[in-house]
DRENDO-1510 file (C-alpha; in Angstrom, 1 decimal, always signed):
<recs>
REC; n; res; u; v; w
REC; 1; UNK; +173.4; +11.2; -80.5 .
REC; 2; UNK; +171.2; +9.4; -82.8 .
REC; 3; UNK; +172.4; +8.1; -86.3 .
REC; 4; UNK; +171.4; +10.2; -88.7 .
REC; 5; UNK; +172.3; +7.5; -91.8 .
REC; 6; UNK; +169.7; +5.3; -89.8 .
REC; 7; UNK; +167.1; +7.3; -89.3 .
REC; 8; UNK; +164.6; +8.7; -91.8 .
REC; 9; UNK; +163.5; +11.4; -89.5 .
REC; 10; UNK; +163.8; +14.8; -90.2 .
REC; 11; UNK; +164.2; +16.9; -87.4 .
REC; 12; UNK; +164.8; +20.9; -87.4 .
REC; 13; UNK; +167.5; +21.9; -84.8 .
REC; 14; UNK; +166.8; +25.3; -84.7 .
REC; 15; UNK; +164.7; +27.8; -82.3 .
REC; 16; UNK; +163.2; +30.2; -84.9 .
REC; 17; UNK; +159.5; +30.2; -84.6 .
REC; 18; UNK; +159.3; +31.1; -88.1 .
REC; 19; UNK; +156.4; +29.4; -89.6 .
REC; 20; UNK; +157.2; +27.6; -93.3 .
REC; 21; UNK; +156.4; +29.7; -96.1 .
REC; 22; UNK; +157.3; +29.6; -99.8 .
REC; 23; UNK; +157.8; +32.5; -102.4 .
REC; 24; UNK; +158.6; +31.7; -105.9 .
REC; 25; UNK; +159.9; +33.8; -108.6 .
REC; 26; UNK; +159.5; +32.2; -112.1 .
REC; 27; UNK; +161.3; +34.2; -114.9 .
REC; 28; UNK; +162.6; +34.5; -118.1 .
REC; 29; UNK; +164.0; +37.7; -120.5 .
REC; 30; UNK; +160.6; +38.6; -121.3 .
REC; 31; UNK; +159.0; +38.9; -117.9 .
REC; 32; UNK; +158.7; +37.5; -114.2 .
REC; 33; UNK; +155.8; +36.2; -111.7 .
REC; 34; UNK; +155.7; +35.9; -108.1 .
REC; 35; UNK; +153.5; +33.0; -106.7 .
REC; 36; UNK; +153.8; +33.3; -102.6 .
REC; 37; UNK; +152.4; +30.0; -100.5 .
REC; 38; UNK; +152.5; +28.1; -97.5 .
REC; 39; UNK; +151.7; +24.6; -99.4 .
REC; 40; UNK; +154.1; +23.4; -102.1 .
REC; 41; UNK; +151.5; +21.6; -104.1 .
REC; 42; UNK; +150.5; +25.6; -105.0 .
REC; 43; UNK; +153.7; +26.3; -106.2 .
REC; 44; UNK; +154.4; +23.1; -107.5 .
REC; 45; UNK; +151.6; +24.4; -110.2 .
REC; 46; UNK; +153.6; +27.6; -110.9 .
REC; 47; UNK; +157.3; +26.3; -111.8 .
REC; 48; UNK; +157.9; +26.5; -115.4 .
REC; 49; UNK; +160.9; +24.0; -116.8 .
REC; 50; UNK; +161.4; +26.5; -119.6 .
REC; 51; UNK; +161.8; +29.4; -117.2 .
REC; 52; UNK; +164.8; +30.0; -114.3 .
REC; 53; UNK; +162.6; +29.2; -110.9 .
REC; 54; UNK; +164.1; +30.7; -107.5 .
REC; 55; UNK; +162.1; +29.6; -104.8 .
REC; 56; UNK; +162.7; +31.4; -101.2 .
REC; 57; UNK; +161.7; +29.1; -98.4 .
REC; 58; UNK; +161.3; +30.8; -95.0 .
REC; 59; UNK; +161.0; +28.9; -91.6 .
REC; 60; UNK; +161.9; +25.4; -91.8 .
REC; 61; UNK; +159.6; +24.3; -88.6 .
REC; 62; UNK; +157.2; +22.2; -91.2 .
REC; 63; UNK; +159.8; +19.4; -92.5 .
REC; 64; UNK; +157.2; +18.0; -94.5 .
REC; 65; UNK; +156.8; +20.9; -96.5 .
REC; 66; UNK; +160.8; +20.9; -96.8 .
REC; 67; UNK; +161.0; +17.0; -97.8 .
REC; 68; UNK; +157.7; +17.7; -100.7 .
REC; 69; UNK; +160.4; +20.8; -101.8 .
REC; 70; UNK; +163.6; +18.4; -101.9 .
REC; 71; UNK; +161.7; +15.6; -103.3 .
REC; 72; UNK; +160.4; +17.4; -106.2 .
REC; 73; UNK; +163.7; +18.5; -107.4 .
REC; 74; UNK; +165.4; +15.5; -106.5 .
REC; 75; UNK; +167.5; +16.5; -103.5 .
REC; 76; UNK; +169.5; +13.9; -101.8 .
REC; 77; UNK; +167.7; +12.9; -98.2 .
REC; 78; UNK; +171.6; +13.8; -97.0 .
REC; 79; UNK; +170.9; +17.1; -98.0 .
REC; 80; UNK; +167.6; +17.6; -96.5 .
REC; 81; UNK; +169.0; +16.6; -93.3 .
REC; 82; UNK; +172.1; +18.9; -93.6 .
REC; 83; UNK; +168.9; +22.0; -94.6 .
REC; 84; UNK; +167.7; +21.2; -91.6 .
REC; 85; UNK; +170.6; +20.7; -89.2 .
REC; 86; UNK; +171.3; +24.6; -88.4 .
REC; 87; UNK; +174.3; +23.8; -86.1 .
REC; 88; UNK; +176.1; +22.3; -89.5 .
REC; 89; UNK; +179.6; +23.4; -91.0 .
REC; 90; UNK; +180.0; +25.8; -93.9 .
REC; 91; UNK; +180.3; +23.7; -97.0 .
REC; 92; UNK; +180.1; +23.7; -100.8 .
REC; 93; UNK; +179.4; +20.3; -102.6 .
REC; 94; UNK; +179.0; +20.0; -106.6 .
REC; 95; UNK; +176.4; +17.3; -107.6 .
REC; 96; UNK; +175.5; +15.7; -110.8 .
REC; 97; UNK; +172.5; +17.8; -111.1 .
REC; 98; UNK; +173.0; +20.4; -108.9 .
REC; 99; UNK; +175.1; +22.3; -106.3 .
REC; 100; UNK; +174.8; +22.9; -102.7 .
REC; 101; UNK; +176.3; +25.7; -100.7 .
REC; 102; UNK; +175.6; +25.9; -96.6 .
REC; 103; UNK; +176.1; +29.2; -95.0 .
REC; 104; UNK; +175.2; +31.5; -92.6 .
REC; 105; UNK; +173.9; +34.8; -92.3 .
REC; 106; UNK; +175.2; +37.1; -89.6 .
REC; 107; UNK; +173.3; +40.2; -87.8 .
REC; 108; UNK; +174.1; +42.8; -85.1 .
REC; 109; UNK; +171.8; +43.8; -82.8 .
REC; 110; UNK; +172.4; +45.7; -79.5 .
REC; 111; UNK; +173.1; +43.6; -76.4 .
REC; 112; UNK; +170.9; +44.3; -73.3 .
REC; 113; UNK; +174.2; +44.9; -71.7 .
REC; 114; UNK; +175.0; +48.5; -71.0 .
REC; 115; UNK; +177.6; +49.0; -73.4 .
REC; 116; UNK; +178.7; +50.3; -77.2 .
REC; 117; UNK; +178.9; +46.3; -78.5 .
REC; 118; UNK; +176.1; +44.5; -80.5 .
REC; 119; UNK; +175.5; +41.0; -80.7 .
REC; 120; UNK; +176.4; +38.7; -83.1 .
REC; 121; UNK; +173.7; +36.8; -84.3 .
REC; 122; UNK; +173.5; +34.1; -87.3 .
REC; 123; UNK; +171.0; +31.7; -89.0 .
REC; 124; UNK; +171.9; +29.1; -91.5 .
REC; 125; UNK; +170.9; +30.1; -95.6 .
REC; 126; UNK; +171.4; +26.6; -97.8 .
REC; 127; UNK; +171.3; +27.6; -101.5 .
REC; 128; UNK; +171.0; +25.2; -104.2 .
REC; 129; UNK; +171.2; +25.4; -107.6 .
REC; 130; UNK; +170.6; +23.3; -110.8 .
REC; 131; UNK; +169.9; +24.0; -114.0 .
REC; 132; UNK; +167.2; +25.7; -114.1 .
REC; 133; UNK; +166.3; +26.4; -110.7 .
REC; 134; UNK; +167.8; +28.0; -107.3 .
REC; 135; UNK; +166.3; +27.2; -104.0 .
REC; 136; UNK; +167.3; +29.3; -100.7 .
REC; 137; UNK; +166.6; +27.7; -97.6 .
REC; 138; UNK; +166.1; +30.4; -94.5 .
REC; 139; UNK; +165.2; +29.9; -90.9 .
REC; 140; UNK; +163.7; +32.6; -90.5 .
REC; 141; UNK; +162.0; +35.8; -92.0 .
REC; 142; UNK; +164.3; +37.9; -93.9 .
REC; 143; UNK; +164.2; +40.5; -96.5 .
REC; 144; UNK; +167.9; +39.5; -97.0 .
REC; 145; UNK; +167.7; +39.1; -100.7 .
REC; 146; UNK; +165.0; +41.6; -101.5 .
REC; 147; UNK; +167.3; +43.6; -103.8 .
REC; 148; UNK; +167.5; +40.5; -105.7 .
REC; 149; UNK; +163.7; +39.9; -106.1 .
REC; 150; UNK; +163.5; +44.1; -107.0 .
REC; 151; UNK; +166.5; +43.5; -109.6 .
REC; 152; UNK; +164.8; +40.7; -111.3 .
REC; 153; UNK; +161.7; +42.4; -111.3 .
REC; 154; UNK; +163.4; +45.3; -112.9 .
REC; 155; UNK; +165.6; +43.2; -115.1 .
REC; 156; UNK; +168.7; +45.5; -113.5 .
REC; 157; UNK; +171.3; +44.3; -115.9 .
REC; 158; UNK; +169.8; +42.2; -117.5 .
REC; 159; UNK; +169.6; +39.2; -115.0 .
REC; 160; UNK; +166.5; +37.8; -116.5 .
REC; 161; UNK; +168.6; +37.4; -119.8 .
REC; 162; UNK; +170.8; +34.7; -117.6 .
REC; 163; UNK; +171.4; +31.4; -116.6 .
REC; 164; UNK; +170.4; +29.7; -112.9 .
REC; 165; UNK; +174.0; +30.0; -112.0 .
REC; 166; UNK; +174.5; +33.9; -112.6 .
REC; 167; UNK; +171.4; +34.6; -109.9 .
REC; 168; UNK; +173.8; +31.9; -107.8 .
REC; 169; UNK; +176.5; +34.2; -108.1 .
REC; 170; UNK; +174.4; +37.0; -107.3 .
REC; 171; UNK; +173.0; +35.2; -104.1 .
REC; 172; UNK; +176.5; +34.4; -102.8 .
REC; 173; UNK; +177.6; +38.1; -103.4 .
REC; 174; UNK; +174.7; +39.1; -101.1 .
REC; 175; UNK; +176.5; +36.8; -98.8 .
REC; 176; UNK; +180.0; +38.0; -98.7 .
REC; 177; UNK; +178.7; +41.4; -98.7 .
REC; 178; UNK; +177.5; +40.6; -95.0 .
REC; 179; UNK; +180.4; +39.2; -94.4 .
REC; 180; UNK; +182.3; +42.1; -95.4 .
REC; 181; UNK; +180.4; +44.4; -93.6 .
REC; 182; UNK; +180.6; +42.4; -90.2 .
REC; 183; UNK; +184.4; +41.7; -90.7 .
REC; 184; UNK; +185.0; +45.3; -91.3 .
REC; 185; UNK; +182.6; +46.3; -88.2 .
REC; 186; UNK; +184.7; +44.1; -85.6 .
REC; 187; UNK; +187.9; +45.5; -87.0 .
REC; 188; UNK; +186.9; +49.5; -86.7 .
REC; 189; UNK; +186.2; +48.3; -83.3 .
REC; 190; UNK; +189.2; +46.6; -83.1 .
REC; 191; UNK; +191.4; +49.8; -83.5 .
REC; 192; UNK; +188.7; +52.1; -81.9 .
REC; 193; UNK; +189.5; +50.3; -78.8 .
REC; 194; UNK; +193.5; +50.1; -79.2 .
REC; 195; UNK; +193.5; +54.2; -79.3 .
REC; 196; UNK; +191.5; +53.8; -76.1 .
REC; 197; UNK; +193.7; +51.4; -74.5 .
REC; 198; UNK; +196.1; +54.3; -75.2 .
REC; 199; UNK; +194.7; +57.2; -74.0 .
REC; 200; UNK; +192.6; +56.4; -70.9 .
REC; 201; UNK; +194.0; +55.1; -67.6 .
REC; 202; UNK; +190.5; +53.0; -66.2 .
REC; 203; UNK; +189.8; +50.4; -68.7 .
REC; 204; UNK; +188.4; +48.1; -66.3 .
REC; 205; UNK; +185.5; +47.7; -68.8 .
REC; 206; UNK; +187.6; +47.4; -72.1 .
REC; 207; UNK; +188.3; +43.8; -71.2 .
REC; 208; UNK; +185.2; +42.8; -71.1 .
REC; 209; UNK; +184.6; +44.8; -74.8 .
REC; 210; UNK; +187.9; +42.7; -76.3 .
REC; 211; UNK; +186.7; +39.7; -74.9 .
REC; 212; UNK; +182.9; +40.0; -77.1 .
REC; 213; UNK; +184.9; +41.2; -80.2 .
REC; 214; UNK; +187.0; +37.8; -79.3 .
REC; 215; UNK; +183.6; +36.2; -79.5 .
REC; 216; UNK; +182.8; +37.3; -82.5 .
REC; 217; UNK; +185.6; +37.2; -84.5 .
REC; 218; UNK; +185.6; +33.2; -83.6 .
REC; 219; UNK; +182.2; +33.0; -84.7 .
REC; 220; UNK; +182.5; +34.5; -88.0 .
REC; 221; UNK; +186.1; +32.4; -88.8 .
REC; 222; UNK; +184.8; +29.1; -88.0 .
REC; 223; UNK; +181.9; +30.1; -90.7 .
REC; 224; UNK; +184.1; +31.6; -93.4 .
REC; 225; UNK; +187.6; +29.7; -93.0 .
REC; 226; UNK; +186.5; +26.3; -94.7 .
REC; 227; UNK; +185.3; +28.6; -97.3 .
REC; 228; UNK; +188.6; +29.3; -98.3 .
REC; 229; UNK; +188.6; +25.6; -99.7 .
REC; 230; UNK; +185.0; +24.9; -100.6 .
REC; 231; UNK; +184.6; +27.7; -102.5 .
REC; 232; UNK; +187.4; +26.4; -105.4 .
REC; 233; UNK; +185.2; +23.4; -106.2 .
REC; 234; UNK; +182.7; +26.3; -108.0 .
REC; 235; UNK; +185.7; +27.7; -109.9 .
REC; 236; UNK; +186.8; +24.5; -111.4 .
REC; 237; UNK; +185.7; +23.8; -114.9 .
REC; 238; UNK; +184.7; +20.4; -114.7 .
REC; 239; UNK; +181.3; +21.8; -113.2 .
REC; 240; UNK; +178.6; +21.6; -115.7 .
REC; 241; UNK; +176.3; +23.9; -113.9 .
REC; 242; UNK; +178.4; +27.3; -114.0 .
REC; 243; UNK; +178.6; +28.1; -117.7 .
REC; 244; UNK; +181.6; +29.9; -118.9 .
REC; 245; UNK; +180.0; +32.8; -119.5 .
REC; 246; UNK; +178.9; +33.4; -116.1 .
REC; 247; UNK; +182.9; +32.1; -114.4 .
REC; 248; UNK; +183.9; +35.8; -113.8 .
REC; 249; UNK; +181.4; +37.0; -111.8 .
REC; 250; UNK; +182.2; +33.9; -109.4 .
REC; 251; UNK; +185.6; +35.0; -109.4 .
REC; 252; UNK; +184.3; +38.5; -108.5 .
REC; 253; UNK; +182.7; +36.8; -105.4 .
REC; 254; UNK; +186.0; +34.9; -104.7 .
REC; 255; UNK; +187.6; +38.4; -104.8 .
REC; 256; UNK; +185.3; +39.2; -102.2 .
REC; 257; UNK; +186.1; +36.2; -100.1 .
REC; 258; UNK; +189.8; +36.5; -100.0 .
REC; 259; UNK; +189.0; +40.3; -98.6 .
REC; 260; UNK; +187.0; +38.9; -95.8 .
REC; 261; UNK; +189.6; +36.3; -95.1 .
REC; 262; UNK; +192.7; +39.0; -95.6 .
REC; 263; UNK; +190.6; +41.1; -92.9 .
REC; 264; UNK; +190.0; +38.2; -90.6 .
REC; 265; UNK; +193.6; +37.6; -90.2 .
REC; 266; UNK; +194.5; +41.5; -89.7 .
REC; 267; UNK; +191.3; +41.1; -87.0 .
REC; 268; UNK; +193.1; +38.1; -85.9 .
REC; 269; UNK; +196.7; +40.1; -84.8 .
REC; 270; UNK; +194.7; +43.1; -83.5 .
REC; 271; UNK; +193.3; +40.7; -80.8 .
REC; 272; UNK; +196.0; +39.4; -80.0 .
REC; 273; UNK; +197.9; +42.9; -79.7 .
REC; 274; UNK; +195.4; +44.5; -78.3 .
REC; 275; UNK; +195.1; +41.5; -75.6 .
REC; 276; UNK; +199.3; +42.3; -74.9 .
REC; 277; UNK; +198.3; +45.8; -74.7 .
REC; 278; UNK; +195.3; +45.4; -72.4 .
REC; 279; UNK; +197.7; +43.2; -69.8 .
REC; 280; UNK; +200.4; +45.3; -70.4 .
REC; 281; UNK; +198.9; +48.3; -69.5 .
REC; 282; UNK; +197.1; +46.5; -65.7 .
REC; 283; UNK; +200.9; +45.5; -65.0 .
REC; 284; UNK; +201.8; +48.9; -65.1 .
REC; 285; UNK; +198.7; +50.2; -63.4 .
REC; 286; UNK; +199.6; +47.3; -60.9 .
REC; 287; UNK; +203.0; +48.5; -60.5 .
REC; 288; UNK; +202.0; +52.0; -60.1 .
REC; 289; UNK; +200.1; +51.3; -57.3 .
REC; 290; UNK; +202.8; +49.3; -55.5 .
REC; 291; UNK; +205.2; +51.9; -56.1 .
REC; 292; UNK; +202.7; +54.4; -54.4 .
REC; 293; UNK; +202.3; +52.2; -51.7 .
REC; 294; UNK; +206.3; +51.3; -51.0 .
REC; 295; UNK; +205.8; +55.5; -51.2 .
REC; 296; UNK; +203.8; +55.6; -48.3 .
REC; 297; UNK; +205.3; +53.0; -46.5 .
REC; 298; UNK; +208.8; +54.0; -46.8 .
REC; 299; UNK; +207.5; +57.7; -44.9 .
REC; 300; UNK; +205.6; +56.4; -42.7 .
REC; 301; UNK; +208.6; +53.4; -41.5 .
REC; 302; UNK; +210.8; +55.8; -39.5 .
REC; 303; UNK; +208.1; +57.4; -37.9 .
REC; 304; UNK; +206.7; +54.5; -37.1 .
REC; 305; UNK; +209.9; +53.4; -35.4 .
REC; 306; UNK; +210.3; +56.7; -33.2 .
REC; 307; UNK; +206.4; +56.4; -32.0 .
REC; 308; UNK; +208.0; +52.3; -31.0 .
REC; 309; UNK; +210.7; +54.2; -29.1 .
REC; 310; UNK; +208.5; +56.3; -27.1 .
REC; 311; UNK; +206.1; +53.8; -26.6 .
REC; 312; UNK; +208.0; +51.7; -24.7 .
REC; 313; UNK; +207.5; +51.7; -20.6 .
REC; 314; UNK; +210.8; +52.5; -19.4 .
REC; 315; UNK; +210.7; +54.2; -16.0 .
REC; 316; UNK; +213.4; +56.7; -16.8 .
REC; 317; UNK; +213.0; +58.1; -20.3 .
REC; 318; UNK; +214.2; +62.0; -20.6 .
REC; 319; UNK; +212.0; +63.0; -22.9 .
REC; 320; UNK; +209.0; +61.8; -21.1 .
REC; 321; UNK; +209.8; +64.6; -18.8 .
REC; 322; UNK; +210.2; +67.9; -20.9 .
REC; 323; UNK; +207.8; +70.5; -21.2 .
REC; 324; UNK; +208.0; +70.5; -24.9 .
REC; 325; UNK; +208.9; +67.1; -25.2 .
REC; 326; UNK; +204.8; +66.4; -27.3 .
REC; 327; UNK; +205.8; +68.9; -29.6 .
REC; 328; UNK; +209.8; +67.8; -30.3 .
REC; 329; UNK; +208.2; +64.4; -31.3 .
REC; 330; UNK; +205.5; +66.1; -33.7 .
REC; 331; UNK; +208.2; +68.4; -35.2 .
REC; 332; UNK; +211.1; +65.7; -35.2 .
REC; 333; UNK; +208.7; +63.5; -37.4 .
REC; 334; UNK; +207.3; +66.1; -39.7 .
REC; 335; UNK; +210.9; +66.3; -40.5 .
REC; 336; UNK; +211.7; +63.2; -41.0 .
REC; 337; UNK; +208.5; +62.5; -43.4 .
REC; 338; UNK; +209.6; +65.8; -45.4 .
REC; 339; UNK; +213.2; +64.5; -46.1 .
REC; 340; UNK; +212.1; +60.9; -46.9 .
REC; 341; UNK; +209.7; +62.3; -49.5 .
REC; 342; UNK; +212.2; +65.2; -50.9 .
REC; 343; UNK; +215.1; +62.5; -51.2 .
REC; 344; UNK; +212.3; +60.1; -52.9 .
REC; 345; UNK; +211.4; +62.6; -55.6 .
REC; 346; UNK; +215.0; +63.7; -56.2 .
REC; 347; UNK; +215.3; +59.6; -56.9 .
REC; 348; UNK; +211.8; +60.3; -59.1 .
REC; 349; UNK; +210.2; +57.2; -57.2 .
REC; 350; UNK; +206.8; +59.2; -57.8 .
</recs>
């Protein structure tokens, strides 16, 4: 694996075919304007210091386009490498002059497999703010923050009337509302497939549903876990960007975190029951069928042992001579199989 410190090479590690694009949204209380591009030197003509500046970068194939972008706003090259690295951890980090916060974006779409799961699939969002200007990094293209772009078009709340860290705040809500909605998704299916584990007997096909919840549940706690430390370096007051003003509504978001993370956990001792239960439960189908089969095997012992008898080629054998002798054989082991199995269920063996 190459060096990264050595090397001033920027390379993408992803597989969206998203081509780079930029859409900027340059505002302030009196009114907003949209200025969409695939060069930055365009935009670059549109940002306003006086005005808050969120600029939306889709696809991150061209890292040229990404380096003119981190350049211009002073981004450390560690950074850009980090935008581009799509395989890196979740992390928050407070600059001088700006913060960075890596994340990822989860999505459920229905596996080719014939069955009620979806897939779990993410793409890294970096968002980085600083004092007058939020960037959002996205492989690929996503109306994920639309509502955001139609709020500050609207001016719901008031949001033009704010600083670059309230539409941060905003931005990471968006965030931990997918992660509340995915969390909250694995764990209805969580307890939808406990009550079957309870009422159906052929669950050959539920291990194979626990196991892709198992999956996903792993996936969305290595993402959110660290979280539950990075996110206290935004909440601290020693950080110049997040003005007082604005501290609630990232404790509002925090209050959304510590749901997700609450919900992980409960996710988290479902599995594991449900995983009991599910082993549990083939044991006992397991032993089930054993205890049929020593059924069958206990009948079918004795009359194995008379057919033995008879079989044998002794020259004198009395019974080889009656006339009736065929059906004293037939009738002496239908009575023997009928007592076996009445004495079997008086013991309640089946």
């Amino acid at each position: 694996m190459e060096n990264n410190l050595l090397s001033e090479k920027l390379i993408y590690t992803g597989d969206s075919e998203t081509q780079t694009h930029l859409h900027l949204n340059t505002y302030n209380a009196e009114n907003v304007e949209e200025v969409t591009s695939t060069c930055f030197d365009t935009i670059s003509q549109s940002l306003n210091s006086q005005n808050i500046n969120w600029l939306q970068i889709h696809g991150l194939k061209n890292t040229e386009t990404i380096r003119e972008v981190c350049t211009y706003f002073d981004i450390d090259f560690l950074i850009l490498q980090d935008i581009l690295n799509t395989n890196h951890p979740t992390k928050i980090e407070i600059h001088d002059t700006y913060t960075v916060a890596i994340l990822k974006l989860f999505n459920q779409v229905p596996r080719e497999e014939d069955n009620d799961l979806d897939e779990l699939i993410q793409q890294q969002v970096c968002i980085i703010m600083g004092n007058n200007y939020v960037l959002t990094f996205l492989e690929n293209e996503s109306d994920f923050f639309s509502s955001v772009s139609k709020a500050l078009h609207k001016n719901t709340l008031k949001i033009r009337n704010k600083q670059a860290d309230y539409l941060l705040s905003v931005l990471l809500n968006g965030v931990m509302g997918n992660y509340m909605t995915i969390v909250s998704t694995i764990d209805d299916q969580l307890e939808n497939l406990e009550e079957e584990l309870f009422t159906i007997s052929n669950n050959k096909d539920i291990g194979i549903q626990i196991q892709s919840l198992r999956s996903q549940y792993m996936t969305i706690k290595r993402v959110v876990m660290p979280l539950k430390e990075q996110y206290i370096k935004l909440l601290r007051g020693e950080n110049p960007l997040i003005h007082k003003a604005n501290r609630a509504f990232f404790n509002d978001v925090n209050d959304h975190l510590q749901f997700v993370l609450e919900t992980i956990e409960i996710c988290r001792e479902t599995l594991s029951s449900l995983v009991d239960l599910y082993i549990s439960n083939n044991d006992l189908r397991m032993n089930d069928i054993m205890k049929r089969l020593t059924v069958v095997s206990t009948i079918f012992i004795p009359l194995t042992f008379l057919v033995g008898i008879w079989g044998m080629n002794f020259q004198f054998m009395p019974e080889l001579s009656w006339k009736h002798g065929y059906l004293f054989a037939w009738g002496l082991m239908i009575i023997v199989a009928v007592l076996i199995s009445l004495y079997l269920r008086r013991k309640k063996w089946y």
